[in-house]
N, C-alpha and C positions, 0 to 999 in steps of 0.2 A: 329502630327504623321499621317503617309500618311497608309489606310489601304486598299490594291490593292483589294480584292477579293469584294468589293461596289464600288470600285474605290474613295473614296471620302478622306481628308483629316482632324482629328479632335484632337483637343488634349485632351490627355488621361488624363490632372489635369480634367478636364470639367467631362470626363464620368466616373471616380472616384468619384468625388462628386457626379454626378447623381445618380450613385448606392449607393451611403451611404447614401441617400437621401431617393430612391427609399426602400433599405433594411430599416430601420429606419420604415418608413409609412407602410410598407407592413406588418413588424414583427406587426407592433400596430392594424392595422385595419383589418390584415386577406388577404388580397387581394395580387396579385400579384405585383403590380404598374403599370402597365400598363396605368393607367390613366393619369400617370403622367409621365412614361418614353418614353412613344411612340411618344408625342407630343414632350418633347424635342429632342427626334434623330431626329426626321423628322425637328426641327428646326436647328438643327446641321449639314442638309444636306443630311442627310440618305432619300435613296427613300425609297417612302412607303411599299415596296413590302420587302425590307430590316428590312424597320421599323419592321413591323411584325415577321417576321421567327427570326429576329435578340434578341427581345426584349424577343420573347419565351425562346430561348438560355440562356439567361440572369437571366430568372425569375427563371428557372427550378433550376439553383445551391443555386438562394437566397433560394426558397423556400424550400429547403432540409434543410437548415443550420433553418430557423425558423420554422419549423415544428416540427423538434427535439425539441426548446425552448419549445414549446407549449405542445408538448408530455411529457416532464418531468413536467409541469406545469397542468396536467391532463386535458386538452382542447382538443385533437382529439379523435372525435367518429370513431375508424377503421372502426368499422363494416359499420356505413354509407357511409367512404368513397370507401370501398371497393366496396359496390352494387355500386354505381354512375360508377364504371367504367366502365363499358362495352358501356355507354349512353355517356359519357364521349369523349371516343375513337373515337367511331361513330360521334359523333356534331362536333371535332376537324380536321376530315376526308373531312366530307361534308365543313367546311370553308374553308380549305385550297385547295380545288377543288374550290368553289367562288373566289375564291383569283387568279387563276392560268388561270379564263374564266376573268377577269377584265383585270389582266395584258397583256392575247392578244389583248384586244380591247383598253388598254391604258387607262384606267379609272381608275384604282387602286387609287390616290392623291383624286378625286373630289369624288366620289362614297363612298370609306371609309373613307377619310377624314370627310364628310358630317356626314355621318351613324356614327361614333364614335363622333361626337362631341357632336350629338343630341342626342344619348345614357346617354352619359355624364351627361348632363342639365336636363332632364326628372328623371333620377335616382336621382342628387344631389336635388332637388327642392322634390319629393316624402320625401328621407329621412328626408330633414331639418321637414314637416309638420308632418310626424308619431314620431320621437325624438322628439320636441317642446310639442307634444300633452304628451308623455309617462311622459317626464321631469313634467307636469301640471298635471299631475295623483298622480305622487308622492309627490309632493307639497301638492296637497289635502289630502291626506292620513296622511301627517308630520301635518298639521295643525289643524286635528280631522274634518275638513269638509266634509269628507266619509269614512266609516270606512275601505273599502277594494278597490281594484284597477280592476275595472274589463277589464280585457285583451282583448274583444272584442271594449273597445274604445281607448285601446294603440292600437293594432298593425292592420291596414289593414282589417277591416270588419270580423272579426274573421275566412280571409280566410286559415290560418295553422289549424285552427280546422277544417272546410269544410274539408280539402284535409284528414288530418285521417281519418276524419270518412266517406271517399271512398267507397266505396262496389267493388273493383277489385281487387281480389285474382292473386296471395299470397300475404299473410301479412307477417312481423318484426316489432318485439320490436324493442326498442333502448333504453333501460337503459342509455348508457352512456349520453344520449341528456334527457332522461326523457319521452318518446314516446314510450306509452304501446303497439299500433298499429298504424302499416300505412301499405298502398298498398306498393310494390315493386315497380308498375308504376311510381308513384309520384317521386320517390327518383331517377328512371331512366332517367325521364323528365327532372328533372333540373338539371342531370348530360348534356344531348343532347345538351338544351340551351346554359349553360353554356359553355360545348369544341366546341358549334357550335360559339359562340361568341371569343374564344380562337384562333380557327384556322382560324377565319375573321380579325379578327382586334390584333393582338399578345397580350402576354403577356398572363395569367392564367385565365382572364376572372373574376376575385375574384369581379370585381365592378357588377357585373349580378349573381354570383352563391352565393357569402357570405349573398346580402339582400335575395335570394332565400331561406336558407335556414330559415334564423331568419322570414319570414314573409310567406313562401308557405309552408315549413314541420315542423312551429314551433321551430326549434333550439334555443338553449338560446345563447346567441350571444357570448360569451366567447368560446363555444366550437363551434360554427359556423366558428369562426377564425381561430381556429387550425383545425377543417378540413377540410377548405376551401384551407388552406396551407396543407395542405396534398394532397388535389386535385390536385391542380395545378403543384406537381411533376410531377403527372401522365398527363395534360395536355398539361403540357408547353414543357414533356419529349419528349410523342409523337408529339406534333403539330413541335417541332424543327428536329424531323429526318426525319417529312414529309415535312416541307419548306426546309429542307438541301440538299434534293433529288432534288428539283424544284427551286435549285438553288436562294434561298432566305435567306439564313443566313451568314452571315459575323462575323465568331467564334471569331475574332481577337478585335472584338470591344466587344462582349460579354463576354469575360474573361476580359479584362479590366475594365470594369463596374463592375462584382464580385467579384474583389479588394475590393471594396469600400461596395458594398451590403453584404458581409457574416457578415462584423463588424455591420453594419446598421440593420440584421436582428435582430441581439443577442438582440441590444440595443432596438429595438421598441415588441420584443415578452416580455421581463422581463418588460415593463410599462404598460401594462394592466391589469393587476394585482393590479393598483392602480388608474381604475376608471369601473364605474358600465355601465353595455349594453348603454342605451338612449345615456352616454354623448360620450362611444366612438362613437358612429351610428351618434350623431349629431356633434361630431369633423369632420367626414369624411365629412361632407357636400361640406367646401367650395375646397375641392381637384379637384373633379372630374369636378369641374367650372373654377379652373384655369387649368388644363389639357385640356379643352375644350376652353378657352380662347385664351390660346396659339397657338394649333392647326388654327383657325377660322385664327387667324394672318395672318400663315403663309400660309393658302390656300390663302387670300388675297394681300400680300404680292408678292406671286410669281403668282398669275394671275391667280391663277386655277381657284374662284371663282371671277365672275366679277359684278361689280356692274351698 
């Protein structure tokens, strides 16, 4: 199927699958897929600049359809995701401005290629060692070798506790996560990160903002994923009207893929429900590696990076 506005040629069984794919993993881990969809367009032929605006387009209808699932399944914190947006907006703005200074200089393939694959590998490689650690906490605790689990040697140096106990007014509760107080800063921060990672490299950015939440403001990881997916509406929403303007999104491939992704959300938001935080965090591990395997190929493959 030839799709003029990329100019490139792909068949729609291929990007169907991807999105059922794509929806499936994203419903279950929170994230948008981007880890995993961007590297396959871009190996299907899509330029990178496409990859991005395109895969936004894509993510924004999945994640509406699994956000829902999550919401009836009492996993989005509104109110968190509501403050993040404004930080949100702003980070998705400033990438998709990187995005539009690479592509005149013709660096977009090696530059984000690069920058996402390493993202990738640093993130998948962090989780697998804090999941393996949490999974041996509770181990100890099932076998009476310690009586209680203390959270400062599962998660990250007990930095979501540092970040509460902030001193930078205003504060919010968040009952729905279990966060009697935190700064508003905090929660605006890793909104910035995150849509700044969204409007750079496409998709919702879920593989930078979902461990954000479960390890910098503390979320419990089940509701980390539904409003992760609830973010990424507002990410993927905005970030596709600002690469559509800038001539970077190719709608025609992107509704095709959400054939396949609204079934694939349903199915991966309804299976979580049936495993605990560690082992979904440590399921995700090996994605974001082959996402980053693939990619690495095909910079190599067509000569961007040379060896």
């Amino acid at each position: 199927m030839h799709f003029p506005i990329s100019g490139v040629t792909i068949s729609s069984a291929w990007l169907i699958g991807l999105g059922l794919v794509v929806g499936i993993l994203g419903g279950f881990f929170g994230v948008g897929g981007s880890f995993l969809a961007g590297p396959a367009l871009y190996a299907l032929g899509l330029p990178m600049n496409f990859v991005v605006g395109t895969d936004l387009a894509h993510i924004m209808g999945k994640s509406v359809v699994a956000a829902k699932k999550h919401r009836a399944l009492g996993n989005v914190d509104l109110k968190l995701g509501l403050i993040m947006v404004g930080g949100t907006l702003v980070g998705v703005e400033l990438g998709a401005q990187v995005v539009q200074i690479l592509k005149r200089h013709d660096l977009t393939d090696i530059v984000l290629g690069t920058l996402f694959s390493t993202i990738l590998l640093l993130l998948s490689g962090f989780m697998a060692w804090e999941s393996i650690s949490a999974l041996r906490m509770r181990r100890l605790v099932a076998t009476g070798r310690i009586k209680t689990i203390k959270r400062d040697r599962v998660h990250f140096t007990m930095l979501f506790k540092r970040v509460q106990a902030m001193r930078l007014p205003p504060y919010v509760s968040l009952p729905a996560s279990g966060i009697p107080k935190i700064s508003v800063w905090a929660i605006v921060a890793v909104g910035v990160v995150g849509g700044f990672f969204s409007g750079l490299l496409g998709g919702g950015a879920g593989y930078i903002r979902m461990p954000s939440l479960v390890y910098v403001l503390g979320v419990p990881t089940h509701v980390a994923i539904g409003t992760d997916l609830f973010e990424i509406i507002i990410s993927a929403g905005y970030g596709t009207v600002s690469h559509a303007i800038k001539g970077n999104v190719d709608i025609l491939i992107a509704l095709v893929m959400h054939t396949g992704a609204a079934v694939g959300a349903q199915i991966g938001a309804a299976a979580t429900e049936k495993f605990h935080g560690p082992k979904i965090r440590l399921a995700f591990v090996p994605l974001p590696v082959l996402g980053a395997a693939v990619l690495l190929f095909q910079l190599f493959h067509r000569g961007v990076i040379k060896l």
